[in-house]
N, C-alpha and C positions, 0 to 999 in steps of 0.2 A: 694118589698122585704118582705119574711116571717120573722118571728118568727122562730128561729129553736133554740134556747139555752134555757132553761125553769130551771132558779133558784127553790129551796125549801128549807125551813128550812130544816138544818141539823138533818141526822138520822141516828143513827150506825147500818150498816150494817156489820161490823166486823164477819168473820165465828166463829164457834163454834172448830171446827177442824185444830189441826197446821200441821209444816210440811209437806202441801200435797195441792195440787191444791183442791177446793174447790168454788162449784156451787154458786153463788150468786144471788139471785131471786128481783128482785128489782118492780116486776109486781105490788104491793102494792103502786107504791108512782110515777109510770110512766106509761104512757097510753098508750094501744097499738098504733106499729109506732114508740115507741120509737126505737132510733137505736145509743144510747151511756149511759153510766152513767159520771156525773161529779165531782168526788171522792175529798177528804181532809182526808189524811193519814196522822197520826204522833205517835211516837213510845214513851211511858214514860222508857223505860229503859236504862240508863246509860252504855248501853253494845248495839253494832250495834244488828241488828235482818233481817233474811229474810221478804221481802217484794216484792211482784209480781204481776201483771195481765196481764188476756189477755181475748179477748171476747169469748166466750161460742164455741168450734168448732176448737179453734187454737190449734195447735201445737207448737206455740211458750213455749221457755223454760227457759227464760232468767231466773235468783233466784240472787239475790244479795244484799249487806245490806240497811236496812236503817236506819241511822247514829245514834246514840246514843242523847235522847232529842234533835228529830229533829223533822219536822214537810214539808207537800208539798203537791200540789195536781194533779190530774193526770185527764184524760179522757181518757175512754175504751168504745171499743164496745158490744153491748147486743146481742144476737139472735131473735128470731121472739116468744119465750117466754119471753125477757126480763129477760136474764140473762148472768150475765160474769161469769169469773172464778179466786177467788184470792189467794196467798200463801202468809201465815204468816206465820213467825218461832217460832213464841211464842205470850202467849195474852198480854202483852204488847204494840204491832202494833193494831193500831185502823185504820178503817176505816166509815169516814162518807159522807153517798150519800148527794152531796150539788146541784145535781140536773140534766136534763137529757137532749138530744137532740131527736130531731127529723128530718124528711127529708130537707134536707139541709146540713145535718151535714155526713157524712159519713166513716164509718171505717172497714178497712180492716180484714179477719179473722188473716190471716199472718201477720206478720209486714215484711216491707221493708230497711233492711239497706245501709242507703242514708250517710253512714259518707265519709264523702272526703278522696282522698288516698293522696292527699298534706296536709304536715302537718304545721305546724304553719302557714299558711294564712289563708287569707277567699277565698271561693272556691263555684263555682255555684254547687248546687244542683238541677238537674231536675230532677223534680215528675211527668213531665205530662201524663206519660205512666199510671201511679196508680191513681193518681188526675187530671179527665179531670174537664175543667173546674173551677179550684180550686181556691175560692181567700185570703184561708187561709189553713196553715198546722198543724198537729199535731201529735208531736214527743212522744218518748217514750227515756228518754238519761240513756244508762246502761253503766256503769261503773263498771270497773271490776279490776282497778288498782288507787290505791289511790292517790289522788293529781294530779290530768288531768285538763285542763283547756279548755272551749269550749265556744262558743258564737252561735248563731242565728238573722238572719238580714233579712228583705227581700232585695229584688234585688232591688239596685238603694238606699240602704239606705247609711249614712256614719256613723250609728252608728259600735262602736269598742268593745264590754265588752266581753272581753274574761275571765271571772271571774274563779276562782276555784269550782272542784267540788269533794266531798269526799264521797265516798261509793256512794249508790244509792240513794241517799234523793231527788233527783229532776229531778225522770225521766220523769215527765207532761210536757212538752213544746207548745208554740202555735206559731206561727209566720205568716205572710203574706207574699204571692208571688206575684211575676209578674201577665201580664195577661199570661205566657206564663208555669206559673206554677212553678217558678224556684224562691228561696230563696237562699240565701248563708250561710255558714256552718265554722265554727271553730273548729279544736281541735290540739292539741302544741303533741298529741304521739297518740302511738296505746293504749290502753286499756278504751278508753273510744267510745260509739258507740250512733251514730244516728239516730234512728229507727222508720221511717214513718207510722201511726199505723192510720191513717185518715186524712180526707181534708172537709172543709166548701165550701159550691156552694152560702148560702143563710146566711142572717142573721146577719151578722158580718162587719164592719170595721175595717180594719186594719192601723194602721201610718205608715207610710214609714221612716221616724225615730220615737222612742217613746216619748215620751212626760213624761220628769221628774217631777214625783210626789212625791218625798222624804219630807220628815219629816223635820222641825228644830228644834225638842226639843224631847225628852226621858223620855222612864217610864210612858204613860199615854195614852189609847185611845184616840186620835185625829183625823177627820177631813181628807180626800184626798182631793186633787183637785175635783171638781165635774164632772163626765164625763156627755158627753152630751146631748141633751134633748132627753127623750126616750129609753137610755140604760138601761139595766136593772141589768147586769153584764160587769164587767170588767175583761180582761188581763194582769197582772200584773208580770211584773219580777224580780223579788227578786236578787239583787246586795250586799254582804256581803263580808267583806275583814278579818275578826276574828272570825267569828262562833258566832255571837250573836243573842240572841233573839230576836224574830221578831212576827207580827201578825196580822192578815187580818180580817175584819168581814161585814158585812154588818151595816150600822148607825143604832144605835140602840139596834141592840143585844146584844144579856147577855153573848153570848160564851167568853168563857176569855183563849183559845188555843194562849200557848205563851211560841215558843218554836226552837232553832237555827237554823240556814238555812248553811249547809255547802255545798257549800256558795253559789248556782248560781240557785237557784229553778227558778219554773215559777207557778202563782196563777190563778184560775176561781173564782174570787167571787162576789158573789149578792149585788148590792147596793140597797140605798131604793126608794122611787117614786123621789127625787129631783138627783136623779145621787151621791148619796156620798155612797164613802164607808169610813171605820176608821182603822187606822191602830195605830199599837204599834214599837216602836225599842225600844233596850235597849243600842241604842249604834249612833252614829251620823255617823259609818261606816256604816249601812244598809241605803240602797237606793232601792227606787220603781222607775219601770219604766214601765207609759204605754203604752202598744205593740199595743191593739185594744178594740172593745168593740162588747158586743152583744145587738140587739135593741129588746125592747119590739112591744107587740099587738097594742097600739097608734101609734106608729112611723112605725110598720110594713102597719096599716093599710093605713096611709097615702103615703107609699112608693105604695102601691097595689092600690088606688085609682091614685096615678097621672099616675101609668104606662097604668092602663087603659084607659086614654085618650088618649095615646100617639098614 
């Protein structure tokens, strides 16, 4: 197993220019090969604002808000110069590169919409035509009607969180599938959309249910559960029932981004060498749940030396 997920301290890459798709060059802080950027977007303004991407070359044109002091993070594709393309509606929305993938990791110029035409179940979504091979996916969730409720499972899980979702504040998603490529899919109406925008071949585990790493106390950087040895970043899904503040970091850091999840985001964030990351609520309604993890150069090496015997 490689390495394909490569954390970095956070760097604002936020464009200079609103209103308008807008070239993002990331070559400075990802190595050729790279073939994604790993984004942490969050808005200081008290009023929704456009917020968008799509990789360098698409045509996608999805434009819709993100929430007013809200905060989420996303994964998008680069081109062969290591560049996306983002829309902000005003300098308010920040964006920070938290870091990038490489082969193993893969993403579509187009996005594919994968939302189920049955509505309030859960409903098999198959990627395998887009995702050969895939043993993890990654969404893109646009919302376009306020107050839509959705969830993400892989196939064979019995997790349920159909949580609420308002404006576009958490269209990064990550989920695990089958070997056969197929995850299952929630949404309770139409105006909310599921849109397949890459897939992992290498690199990553995923749980087949998540494994609850919520908080029991408020108001204070604290401690995750430790994920496992060799991970280097974690998938995390942000569960919120009120709009409260919330906030992810890797142990240690000084970032202090703390800011409302309405209400169903999903996170990529870097832990440190012992597997911890720290988190904040402001509320004992926020719940972390983890979905999968991505494993460092130790663990990958070891995964690369035993297959070599095999």
């Amino acid at each position: 197993m490689a390495q394909t997920f490569f954390p970095i301290d956070p760097v604002d890459v936020t464009p200079v220019t609103t209103g308008a798709w807008t070239d993002v060059d990331i070559s400075a802080y990802a190595p050729a090969g790279a073939t994604g950027a790993l984004l942490h977007c969050y808005n200081t303004d008290y009023s929704g604002w456009e917020l968008s991407l799509r990789k360098k070359g698409s045509t996608d044109n999805y434009v819709s808000d993100l929430g007013a002091i809200t905060h989420c993070w996303a994964a998008i594709g680069v081109d062969a110069d290591r560049k996306f393309q983002a829309y902000i509606g005003t300098a308010s929305v920040h964006i920070l590169l938290v870091g990038y993938t490489m082969s193993g990791v893969t993403f579509l110029t187009n996005s594919v919409d994968k939302s189920p035409a049955s509505l309030g179940v859960w409903a098999d979504m198959d990627c395998s035509a887009e995702a050969p091979n895939a043993i993890g996916l990654i969404f893109w969730i646009e919302t376009i009607a306020v107050g839509r409720h959705f969830g993400l499972r892989k196939k064979g899980s019995t997790d349920a969180r159909t949580n609420l979702t308002d404006q576009f504040n958490c269209f990064g998603a990550i989920i695990g599938c089958d070997a056969s490529q197929v995850c299952q899919g929630y949404r309770d109406a139409d105006g909310i959309f599921l849109r397949l925008v890459g897939y992992i071949t290498d690199g990553a585990t995923f749980n087949t249910n998540a494994t609850d790493v919520s908080l029991g106390s408020t108001g204070s950087w604290l401690d995750l559960a430790a994920l496992p040895g060799g991970a280097v970043m974690g998938f995390i899904e942000v569960v919120n029932t009120g709009g409260y503040n919330y906030g992810l970091r890797k142990n240690g850091s000084s970032e202090n981004i703390i800011y409302a999840a309405y209400m169903h985001p999903w996170s990529f964030v870097q832990c440190d060498s012992g597997g911890v990351i720290e988190g904040q609520i402001a509320n004992l309604n926020v719940d972390f749940f983890l979905i999968g993890y991505a494993i460092g150069p130790l663990q990958a090496s070891l995964y690369d030396t035993e297959y070599a015997y095999v």
